[in-house]
FIVEXLUM-319525 format. One record per residue (C-alpha): x, y, z. Coordinates in steps of 0.1 Angstrom, whole numbers, plus 5000, padded with zeros to 4 digits. Layout:
BEGIN
XYZ...
This chain:
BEGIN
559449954801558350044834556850364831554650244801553749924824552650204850550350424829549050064813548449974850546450354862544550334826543149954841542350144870540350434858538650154832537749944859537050284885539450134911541450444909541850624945540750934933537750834917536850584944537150884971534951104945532250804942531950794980531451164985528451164959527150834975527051055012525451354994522951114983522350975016522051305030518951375009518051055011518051095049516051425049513451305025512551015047512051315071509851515054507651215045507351115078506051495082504151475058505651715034505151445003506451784982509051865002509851415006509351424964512551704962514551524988514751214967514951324932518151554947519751204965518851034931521051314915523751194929523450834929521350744898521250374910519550434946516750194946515350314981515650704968513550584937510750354964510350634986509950884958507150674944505950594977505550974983503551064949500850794959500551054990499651294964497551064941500051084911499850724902501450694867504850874885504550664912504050354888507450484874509650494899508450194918509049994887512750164881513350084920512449694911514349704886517349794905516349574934513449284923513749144961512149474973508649364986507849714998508249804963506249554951503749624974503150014967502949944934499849714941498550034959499350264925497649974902494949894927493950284928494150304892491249974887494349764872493449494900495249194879498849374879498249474914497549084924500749024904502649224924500749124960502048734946505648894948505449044974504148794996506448514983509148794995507148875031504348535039503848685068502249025058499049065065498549435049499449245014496948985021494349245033495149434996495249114979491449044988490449374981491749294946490148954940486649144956487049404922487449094899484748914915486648664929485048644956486048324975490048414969488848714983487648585014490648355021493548655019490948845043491448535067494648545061495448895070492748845099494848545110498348725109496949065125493649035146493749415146493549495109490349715112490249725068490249345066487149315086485649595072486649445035485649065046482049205062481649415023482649015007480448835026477249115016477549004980477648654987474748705012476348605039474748885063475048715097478548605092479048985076477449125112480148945129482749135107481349435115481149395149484849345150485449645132483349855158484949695183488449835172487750185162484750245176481450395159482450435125479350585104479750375074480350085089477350155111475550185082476749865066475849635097472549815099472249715060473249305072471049305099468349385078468449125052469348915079465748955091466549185124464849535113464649685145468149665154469449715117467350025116468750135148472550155132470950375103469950605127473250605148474850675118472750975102473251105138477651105129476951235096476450965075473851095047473850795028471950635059468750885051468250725018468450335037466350505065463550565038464050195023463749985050462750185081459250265099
């Protein structure tokens, strides 16, 4: 009786993995996979999306369920423009782990730079309801509701990103580009102005406060931007320059 009730006992065991052995073996892939897993987040941080991309996919070898390996994988290929992949394993990571806003919010990015603005919205509203206070998801968020022409919704996540980071240099920018289609040009000035204020002159954005201080009836001034910013480089300024300049 008792030996059988000990091989019924170690066959429960291995069913349910609790066996020593197999736990010890399941612990020593689990570090391998944080080992690449450790040196991917390295190479990203360099800059070596490649080198990040190999890192991963090895620590994912060895742990097929590592949500972070498959978020930082995807994370990397938007370095490298490969959208669809990055799609991929952003959505396998979610599936793994749906609390992940970084997750959610890279694959906004991936949608976003692939014109599917609804799904990225989608997964902004996930995102934020995971993270309220993050105002790069806001900031994306608007820039989404500007490409569907929603253009009011667009305005209040740009406040709100404004609101939770005074610095965000693309939410001005974004909110000053909003505010041009709804004609808004003084109130799109002030936008600009913010953004100069942060970075400094920036030729396209020289060029697009030059743009709303024309319509807004102040040539002289507007037409002094162009020219600043066909002096950085900026050749779309020429072509305004032409248009509206004497």
């Amino acid at each position: 009786m008792r030996p059988a009730f000990i091989l019924i006992c170690l066959t429960m065991l291995l069913s349910l993995g609790l066996c020593p052995a197999h736990a010890n073996q399941d612990s020593l892939q689990k570090a391998k996979a944080k080992s690449f897993y450790d040196e991917g987040v390295k190479k990203y941080e360099g800059k070596d999306y490649e080198g990040a991309i190999d890192q991963f996919t090895k620590a994912i070898s060895f742990h097929s369920n590592y949500a972070h390996a498959y978020r930082n994988r995807g994370i990397s290929r938007i370095e490298l423009k490969d959208y669809v992949k990055a799609i991929d394993d952003l959505s396998v990571a979610l599936d793994l782990d749906d609390k992940d806003s970084l997750a959610y919010y890279f694959r906004a990015k991936a949608y976003r730079r692939t014109m599917h603005y609804e799904l990225a919205v989608q997964d902004l509203d996930k995102a934020l309801a995971l993270s309220p206070n993050d105002a790069d998801c806001y900031a994306d968020r608007g820039l989404c509701k500007y490409e569907l022409k929603q253009y009011r919704e667009a305005i209040k996540d740009l406040d709100a990103s404004i609101k939770l980071n005074p610095y965000e240099l693309a939410a001005y920018i974004n909110r000053g580009m909003v505010k041009m289609v709804l004609k808004e040009y003084l109130s799109a000035v002030e936008d600009y102005d913010h953004a100069l204020k942060l970075k400094g002159n920036i030729p396209s954005v020289l060029c697009d406060r030059g743009m709303a201080l024309i319509h807004s009836g102040n040539a002289t001034d507007g037409c002094n931007d162009l020219r600043k910013a066909r002096e950085l480089g900026f050749l779309r300024a020429e072509d305004m320059i032409k248009l509206h300049c004497k």
